[in-house]
Short mmCIF file of the C-alpha atoms (twelve columns), coordinates in Angstrom:
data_MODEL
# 
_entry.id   MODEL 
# 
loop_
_atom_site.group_PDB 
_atom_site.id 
_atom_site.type_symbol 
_atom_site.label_atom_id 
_atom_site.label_alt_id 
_atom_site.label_comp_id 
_atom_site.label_asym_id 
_atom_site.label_seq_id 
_atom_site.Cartn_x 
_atom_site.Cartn_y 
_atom_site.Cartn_z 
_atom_site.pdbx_PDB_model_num 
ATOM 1  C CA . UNK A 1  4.468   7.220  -3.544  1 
ATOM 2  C CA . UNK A 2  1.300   5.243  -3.904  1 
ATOM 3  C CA . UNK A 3  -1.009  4.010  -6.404  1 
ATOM 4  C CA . UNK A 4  -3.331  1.464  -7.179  1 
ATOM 5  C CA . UNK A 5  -4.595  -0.764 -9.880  1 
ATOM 6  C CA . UNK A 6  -8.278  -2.001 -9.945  1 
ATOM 7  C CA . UNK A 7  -9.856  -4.993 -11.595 1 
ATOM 8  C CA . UNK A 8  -12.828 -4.772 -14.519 1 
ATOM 9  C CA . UNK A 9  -15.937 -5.117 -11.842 1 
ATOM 10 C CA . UNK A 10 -18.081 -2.425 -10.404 1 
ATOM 11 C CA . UNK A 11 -20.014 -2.437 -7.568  1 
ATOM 12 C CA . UNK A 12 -23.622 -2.467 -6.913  1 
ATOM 13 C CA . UNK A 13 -24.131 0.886  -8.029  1 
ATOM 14 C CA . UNK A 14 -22.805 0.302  -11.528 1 
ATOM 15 C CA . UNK A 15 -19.625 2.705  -10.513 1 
ATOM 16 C CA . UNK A 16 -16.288 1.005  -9.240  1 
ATOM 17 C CA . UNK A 17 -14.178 3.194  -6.924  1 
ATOM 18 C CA . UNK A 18 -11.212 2.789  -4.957  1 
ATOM 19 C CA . UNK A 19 -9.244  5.187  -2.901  1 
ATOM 20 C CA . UNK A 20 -6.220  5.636  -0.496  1 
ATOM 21 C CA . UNK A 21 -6.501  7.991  2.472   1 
ATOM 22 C CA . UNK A 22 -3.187  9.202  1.469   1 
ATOM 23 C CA . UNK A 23 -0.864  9.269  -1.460  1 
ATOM 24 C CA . UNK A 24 2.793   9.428  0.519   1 
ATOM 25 C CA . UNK A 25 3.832   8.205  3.345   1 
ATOM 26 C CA . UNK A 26 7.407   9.065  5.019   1 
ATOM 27 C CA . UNK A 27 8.536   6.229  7.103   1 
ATOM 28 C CA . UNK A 28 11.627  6.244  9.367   1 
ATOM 29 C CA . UNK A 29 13.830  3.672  8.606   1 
ATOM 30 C CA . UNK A 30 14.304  2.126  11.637  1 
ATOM 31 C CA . UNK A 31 13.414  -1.754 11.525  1 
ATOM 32 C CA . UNK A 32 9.698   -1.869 12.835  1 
ATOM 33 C CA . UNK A 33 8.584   1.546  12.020  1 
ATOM 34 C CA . UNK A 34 5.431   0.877  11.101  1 
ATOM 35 C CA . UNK A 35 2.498   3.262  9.024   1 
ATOM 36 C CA . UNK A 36 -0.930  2.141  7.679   1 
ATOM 37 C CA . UNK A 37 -3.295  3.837  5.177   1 
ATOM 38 C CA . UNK A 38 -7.178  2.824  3.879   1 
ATOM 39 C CA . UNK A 39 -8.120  1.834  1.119   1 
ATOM 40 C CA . UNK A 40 -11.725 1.999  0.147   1 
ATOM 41 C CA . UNK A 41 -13.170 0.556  -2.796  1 
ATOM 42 C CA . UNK A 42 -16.402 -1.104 -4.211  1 
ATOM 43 C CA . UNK A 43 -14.385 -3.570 -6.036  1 
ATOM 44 C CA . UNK A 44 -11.682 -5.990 -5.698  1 
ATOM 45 C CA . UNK A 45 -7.645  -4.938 -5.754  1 
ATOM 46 C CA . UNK A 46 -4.160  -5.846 -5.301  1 
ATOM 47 C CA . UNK A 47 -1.424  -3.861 -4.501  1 
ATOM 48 C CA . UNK A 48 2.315   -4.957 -4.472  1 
ATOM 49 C CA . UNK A 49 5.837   -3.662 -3.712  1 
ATOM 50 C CA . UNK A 50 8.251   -4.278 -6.413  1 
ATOM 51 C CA . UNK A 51 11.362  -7.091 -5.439  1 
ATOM 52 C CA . UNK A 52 14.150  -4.729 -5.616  1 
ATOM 53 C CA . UNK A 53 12.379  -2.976 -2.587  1 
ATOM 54 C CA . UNK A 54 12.554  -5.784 -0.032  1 
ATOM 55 C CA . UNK A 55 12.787  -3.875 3.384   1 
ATOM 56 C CA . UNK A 56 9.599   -3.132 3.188   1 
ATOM 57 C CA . UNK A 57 6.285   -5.518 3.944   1 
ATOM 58 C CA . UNK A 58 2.681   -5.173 3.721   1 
ATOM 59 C CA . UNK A 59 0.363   -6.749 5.956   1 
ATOM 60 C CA . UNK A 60 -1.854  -7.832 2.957   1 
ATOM 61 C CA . UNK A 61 -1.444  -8.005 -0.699  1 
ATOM 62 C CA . UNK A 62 -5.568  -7.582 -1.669  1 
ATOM 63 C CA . UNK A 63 -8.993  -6.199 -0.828  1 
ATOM 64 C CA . UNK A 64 -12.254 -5.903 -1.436  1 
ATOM 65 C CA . UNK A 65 -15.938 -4.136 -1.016  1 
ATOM 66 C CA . UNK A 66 -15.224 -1.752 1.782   1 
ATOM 67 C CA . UNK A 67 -12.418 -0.439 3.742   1 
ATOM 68 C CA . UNK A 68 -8.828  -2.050 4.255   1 
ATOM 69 C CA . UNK A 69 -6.246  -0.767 6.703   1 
ATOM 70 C CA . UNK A 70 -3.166  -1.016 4.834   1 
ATOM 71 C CA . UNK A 71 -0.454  -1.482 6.998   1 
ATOM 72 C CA . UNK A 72 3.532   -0.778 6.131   1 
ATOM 73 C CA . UNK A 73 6.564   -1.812 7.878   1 
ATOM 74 C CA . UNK A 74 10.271  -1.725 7.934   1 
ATOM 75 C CA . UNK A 75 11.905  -4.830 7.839   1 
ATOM 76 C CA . UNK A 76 15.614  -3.938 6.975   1 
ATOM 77 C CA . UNK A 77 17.304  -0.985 6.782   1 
ATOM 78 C CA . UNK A 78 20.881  -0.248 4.217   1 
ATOM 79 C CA . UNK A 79 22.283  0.868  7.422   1 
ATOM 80 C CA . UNK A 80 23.167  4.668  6.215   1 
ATOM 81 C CA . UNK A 81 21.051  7.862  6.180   1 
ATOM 82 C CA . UNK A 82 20.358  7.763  2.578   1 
ATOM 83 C CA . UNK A 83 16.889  7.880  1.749   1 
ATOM 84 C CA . UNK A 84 15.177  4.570  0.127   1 
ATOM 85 C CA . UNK A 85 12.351  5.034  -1.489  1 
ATOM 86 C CA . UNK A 86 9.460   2.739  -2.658  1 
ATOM 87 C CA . UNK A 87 6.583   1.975  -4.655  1 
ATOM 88 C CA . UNK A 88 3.444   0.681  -3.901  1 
ATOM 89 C CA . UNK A 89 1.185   -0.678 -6.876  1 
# 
């Protein structure tokens, strides 16, 4: 699951926007899987992944104008099947 949070300042058109190409992402869990989505947006953003979900890392925590590849990986694993899932704000 995905989501973002956006900041106060529009672009030059007056509108702000900001979008993801995608709204879930299923990783394996393997350490190194790796997935990326875009985000575009005509003003600046941050996005985060809470502590408590530490096997995963993002190539960059903020953007701006334009479009940002958004990239996920697996860093650790809890070394079962079971699912772990995460949130990205």
């Amino acid at each position: 699951m995905l989501s973002c949070h956006k900041n106060d300042s529009p672009g030059p058109s007056g509108i702000a926007t900001l979008s993801v190409s995608r709204t879930a992402i299923r990783l394996d869990t393997a350490i190194g899987t790796i997935d990326t989505l875009k985000v575009h947006s005509t003003i600046e953003w941050t996005a985060a992944i809470s502590p408590a979900n530490s096997w995963l890392k993002l190539n960059t925590s903020s953007g701006g104008n334009g479009d940002t590849v958004l990239t996920i990986t697996v860093i650790s694993n809890n070394g079962t099947a079971t699912p772990q899932i995460a949130t990205i704000t």
